[in-house]
C-alpha positions as CSV (number, residue, x, y, z in Angstrom):
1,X,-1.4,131.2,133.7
2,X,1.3,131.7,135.9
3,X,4.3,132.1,133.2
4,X,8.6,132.3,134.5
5,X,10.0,134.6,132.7
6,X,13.9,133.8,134.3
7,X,14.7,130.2,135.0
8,X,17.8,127.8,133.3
9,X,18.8,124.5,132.5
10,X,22.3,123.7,131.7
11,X,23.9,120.3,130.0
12,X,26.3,118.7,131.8
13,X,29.2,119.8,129.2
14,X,28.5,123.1,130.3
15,X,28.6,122.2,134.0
16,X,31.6,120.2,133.0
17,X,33.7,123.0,131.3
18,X,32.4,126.4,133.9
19,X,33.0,127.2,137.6
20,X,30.3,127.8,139.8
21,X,27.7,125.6,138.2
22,X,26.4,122.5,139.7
23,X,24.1,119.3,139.1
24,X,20.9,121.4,140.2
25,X,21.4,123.1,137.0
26,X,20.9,120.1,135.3
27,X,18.1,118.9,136.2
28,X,15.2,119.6,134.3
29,X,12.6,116.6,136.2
30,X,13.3,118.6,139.0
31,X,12.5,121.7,137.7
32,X,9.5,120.7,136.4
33,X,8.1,119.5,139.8
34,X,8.6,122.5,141.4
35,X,6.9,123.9,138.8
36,X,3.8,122.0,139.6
37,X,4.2,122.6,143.5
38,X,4.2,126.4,142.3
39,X,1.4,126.2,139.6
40,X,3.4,127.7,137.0
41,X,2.4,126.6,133.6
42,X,5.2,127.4,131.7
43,X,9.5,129.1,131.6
44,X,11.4,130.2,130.3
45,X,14.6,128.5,129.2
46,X,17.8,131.4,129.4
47,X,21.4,131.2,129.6
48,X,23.2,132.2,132.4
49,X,26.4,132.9,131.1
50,X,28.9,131.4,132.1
51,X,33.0,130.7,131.7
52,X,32.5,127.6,129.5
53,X,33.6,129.2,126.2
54,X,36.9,128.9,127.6
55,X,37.6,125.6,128.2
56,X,35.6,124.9,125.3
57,X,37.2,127.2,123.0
58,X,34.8,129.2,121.3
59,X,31.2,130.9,122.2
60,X,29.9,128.7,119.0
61,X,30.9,125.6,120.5
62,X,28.7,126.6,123.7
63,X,26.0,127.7,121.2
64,X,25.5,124.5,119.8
65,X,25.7,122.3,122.7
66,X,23.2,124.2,124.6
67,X,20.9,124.6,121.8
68,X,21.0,121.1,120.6
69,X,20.4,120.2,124.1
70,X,18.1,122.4,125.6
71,X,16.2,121.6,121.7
72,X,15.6,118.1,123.0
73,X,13.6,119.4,126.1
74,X,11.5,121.8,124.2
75,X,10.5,118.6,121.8
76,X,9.6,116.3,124.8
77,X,7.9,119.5,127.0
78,X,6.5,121.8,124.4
79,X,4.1,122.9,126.8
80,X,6.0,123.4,129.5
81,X,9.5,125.3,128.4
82,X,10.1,128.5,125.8
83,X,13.6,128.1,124.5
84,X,16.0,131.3,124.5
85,X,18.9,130.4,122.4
86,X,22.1,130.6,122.4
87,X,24.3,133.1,119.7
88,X,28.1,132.3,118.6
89,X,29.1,135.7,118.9
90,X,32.2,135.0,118.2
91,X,31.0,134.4,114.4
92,X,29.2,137.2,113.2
93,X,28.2,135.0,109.8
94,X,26.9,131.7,111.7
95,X,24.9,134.2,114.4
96,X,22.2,134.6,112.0
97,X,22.5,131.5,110.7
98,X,22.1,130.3,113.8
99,X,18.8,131.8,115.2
100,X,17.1,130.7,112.0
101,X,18.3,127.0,112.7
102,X,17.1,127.3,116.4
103,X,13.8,128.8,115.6
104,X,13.1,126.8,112.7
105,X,14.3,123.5,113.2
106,X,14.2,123.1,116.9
107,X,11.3,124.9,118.4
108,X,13.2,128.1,119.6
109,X,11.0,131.0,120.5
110,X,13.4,134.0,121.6
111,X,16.8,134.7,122.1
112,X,19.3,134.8,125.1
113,X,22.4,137.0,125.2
114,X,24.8,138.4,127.7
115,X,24.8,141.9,128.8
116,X,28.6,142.3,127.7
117,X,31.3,140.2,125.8
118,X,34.5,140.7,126.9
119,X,33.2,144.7,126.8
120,X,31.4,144.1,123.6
121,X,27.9,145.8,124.3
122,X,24.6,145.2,122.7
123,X,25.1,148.2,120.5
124,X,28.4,146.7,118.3
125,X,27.2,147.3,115.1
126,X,27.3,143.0,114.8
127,X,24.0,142.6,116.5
128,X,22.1,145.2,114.3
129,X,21.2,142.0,111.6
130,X,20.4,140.2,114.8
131,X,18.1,143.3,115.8
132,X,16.3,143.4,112.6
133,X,15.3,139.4,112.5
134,X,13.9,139.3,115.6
135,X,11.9,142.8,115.0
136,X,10.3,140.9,111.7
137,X,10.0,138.0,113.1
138,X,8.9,138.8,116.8
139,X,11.3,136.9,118.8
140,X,12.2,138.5,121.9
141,X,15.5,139.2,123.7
142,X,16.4,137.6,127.2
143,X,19.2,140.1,128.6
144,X,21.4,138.3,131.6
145,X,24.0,139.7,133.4
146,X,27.7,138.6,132.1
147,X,29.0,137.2,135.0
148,X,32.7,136.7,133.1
149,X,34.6,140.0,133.3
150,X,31.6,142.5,134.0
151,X,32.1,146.3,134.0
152,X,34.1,147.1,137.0
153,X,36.3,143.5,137.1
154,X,39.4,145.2,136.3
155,X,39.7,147.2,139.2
156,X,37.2,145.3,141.8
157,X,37.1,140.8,142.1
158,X,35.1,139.9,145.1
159,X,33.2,137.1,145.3
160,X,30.1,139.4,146.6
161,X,31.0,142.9,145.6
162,X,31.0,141.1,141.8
163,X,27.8,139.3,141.4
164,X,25.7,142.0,143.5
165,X,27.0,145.6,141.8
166,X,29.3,144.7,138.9
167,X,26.7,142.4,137.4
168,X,23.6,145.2,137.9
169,X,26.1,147.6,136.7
170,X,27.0,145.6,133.8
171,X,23.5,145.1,133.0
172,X,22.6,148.7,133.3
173,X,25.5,150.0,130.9
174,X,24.0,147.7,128.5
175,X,20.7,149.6,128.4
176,X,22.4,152.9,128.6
177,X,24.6,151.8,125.2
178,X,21.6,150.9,123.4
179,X,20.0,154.3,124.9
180,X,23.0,156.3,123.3
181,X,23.4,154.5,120.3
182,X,19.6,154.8,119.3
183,X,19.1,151.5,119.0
184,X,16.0,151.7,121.3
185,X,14.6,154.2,119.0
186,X,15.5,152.3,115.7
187,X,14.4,149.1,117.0
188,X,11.6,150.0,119.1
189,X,9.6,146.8,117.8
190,X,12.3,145.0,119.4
191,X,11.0,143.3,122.8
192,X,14.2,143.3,125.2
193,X,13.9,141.9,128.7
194,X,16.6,142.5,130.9
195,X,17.0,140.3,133.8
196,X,16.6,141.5,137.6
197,X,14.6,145.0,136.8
198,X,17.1,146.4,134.0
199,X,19.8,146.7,136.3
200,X,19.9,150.1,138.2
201,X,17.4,152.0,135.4
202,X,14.6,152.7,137.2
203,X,16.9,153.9,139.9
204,X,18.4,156.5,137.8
205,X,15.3,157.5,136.0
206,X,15.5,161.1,137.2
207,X,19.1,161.1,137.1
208,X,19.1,160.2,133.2
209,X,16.5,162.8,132.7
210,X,17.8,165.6,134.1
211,X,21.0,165.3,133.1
212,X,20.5,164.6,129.8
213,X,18.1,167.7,129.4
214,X,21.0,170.0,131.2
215,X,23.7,168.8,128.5
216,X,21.4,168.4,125.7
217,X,20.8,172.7,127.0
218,X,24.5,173.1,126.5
219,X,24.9,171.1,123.0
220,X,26.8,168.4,125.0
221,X,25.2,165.7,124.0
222,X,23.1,164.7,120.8
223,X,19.6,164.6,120.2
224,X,18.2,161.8,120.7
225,X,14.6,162.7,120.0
226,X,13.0,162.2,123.6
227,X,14.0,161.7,126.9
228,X,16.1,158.4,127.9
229,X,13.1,157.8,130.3
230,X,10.8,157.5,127.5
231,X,13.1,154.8,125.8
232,X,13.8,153.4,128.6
233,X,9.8,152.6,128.8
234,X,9.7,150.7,126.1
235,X,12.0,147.8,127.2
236,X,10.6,144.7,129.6
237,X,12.5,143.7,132.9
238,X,12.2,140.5,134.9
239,X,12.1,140.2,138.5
240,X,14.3,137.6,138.9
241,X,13.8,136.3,142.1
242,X,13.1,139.5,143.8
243,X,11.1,139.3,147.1
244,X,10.7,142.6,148.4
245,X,9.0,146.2,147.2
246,X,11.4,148.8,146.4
247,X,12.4,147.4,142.6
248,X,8.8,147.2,142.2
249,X,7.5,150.4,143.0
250,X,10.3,152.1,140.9
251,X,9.8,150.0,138.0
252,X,5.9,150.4,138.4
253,X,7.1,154.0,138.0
254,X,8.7,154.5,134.6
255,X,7.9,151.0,132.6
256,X,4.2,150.0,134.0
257,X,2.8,146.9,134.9
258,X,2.1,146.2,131.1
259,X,6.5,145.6,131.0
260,X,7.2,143.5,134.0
261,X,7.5,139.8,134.5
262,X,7.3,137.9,137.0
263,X,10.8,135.5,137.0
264,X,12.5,133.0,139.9
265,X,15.8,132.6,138.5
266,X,16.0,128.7,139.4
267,X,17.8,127.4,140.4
268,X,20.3,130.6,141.8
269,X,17.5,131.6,143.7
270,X,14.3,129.1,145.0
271,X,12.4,131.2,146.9
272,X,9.4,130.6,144.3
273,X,6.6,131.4,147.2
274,X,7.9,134.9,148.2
275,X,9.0,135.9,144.9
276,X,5.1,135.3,144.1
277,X,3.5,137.0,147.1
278,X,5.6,140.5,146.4
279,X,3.2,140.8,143.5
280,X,0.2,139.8,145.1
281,X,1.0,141.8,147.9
282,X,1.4,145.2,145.6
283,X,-1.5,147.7,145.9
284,X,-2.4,147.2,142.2
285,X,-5.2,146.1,140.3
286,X,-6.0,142.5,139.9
287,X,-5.3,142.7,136.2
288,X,-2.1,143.9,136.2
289,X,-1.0,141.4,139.0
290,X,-1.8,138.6,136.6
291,X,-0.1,140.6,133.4
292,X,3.3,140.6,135.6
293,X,2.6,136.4,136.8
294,X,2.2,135.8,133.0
295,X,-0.3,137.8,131.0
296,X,2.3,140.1,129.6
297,X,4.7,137.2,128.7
298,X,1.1,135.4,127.2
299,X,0.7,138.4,124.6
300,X,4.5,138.4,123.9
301,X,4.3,134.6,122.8
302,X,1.0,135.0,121.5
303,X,0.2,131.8,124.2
């Protein structure tokens, strides 16, 4: 079954209260006829961050309308969408209170979070109770970009230079945090998926390696029990919308077949076909074709 691991919905007091966004994000009729013109079975619901908590006035306010909302969906399609909720991160109490109301009461399956808040990485120590549900429970982690303020924003706001290296960047400091603060090794049983191929990781495979290996020769920098590469192979990454080779081939490289998934990111991108026919266009088996179109995301929901 063809499975998207990358797609979003978004209620209109979202579009209401965020730049950028428009109806397409909200319409979930349409989303599910494409879905049928593509043959994929189910999606995943993510995210997509956005400025909302702004105007709204808090990131729990924008928890709980999306999750109430996008809860409604996954009652009348519960064979169609996989909800990824929503966290007020801006209440540290009511986060895990939270995912347990999602996932228990509303049909929830993983999580969604940013790659960044306001600089706040996925290593602040506030996610570690966060961490540890979702290893005991099995829910996995959705990873988007942060498209408010990413790494880089300070010094650099273009309108293309943003969204095409500040929000890989942001997305690959994120793994490297995690990396550093052994997270990745404390919480191996935790499934993370980062959108759009982990960033630049697989780029800088050697680079991390080698590096590390010359400081960790010199004391520099601690131990951290293995190479980031062999870390680094544990997370998942989605292809969100990705039409050509070169990410795949490098992330074929260090994570396998077994940790890729196959994603469109609809509506941002709706080149469903192409994004398709990279994979079946890759000189690999059969088998792991299918894994990456939806078996790996199959054995992560137990589908």
């Amino acid at each position: 079954m063809l499975i998207d691991a990358h797609s979003h919905w978004l209620p209109q007091d979202i579009i209401s209260n965020a730049h950028f966004f428009h109806q397409g994000w909200n319409n979930i009729e349409g989303q599910l006829k494409i879905m049928e013109d593509n043959g994929i079975g189910r999606a995943i619901l993510s995210y997509p961050t956005s400025d909302a908590h702004l105007k709204l006035g808090s990131f729990s306010q924008v928890a709980h309308i999306y999750n109430d909302n996008v809860g409604q969906i996954l009652k009348r399609y519960p064979d169609k969408f996989i909800g990824a909720a929503v966290l007020p991160i801006d209440n540290t109490i009511d986060m895990l209170e939270e995912l347990k109301r999602v996932t228990q009461e509303l049909g929830f399956k993983a999580i969604s979070l940013a790659s960044s808040y306001n600089g706040i990485y996925l290593d602040d120590l506030m996610f570690l109770p966060i961490y540890k549900y979702a290893a005991e429970k099995g829910i996995p982690i959705f990873v988007h970009p942060q498209i408010v303020n990413p790494i880089g924003f300070e010094r650099v706001k273009d309108p293309l230079l943003t969204p095409v290296v500040e929000y890989v960047f942001d997305t690959t400091i994120s793994v490297g945090k995690l990396l550093m603060s052994d997270i990745l090794r404390q919480y191996a049983q935790v499934k993370f998926i980062f959108a759009y191929f982990g960033g630049a990781v697989c780029y800088l495979k050697t680079r991390f390696d080698a590096t590390y290996q010359m400081l960790r020769a010199m004391n520099f920098v601690k131990d951290l029990q293995g190479l980031p590469s062999d870390y680094f192979k544990q997370i998942y990454v989605d292809t969100s919308g990705d039409t050509t080779k070169a990410n795949f081939l490098l992330s074929l490289d260090l994570m396998g077949a077994q940790h890729i998934l196959w994603g469109s990111d609809w509506p941002a991108k709706q080149d469903i076909a192409g994004g398709i026919k990279v994979i079946q266009d890759l000189d690999i088996s059969r088998e792991d074709k299918e894994n990456i179109l939806g078996g790996n995301l199959a054995k992560l929901f137990a589908l």
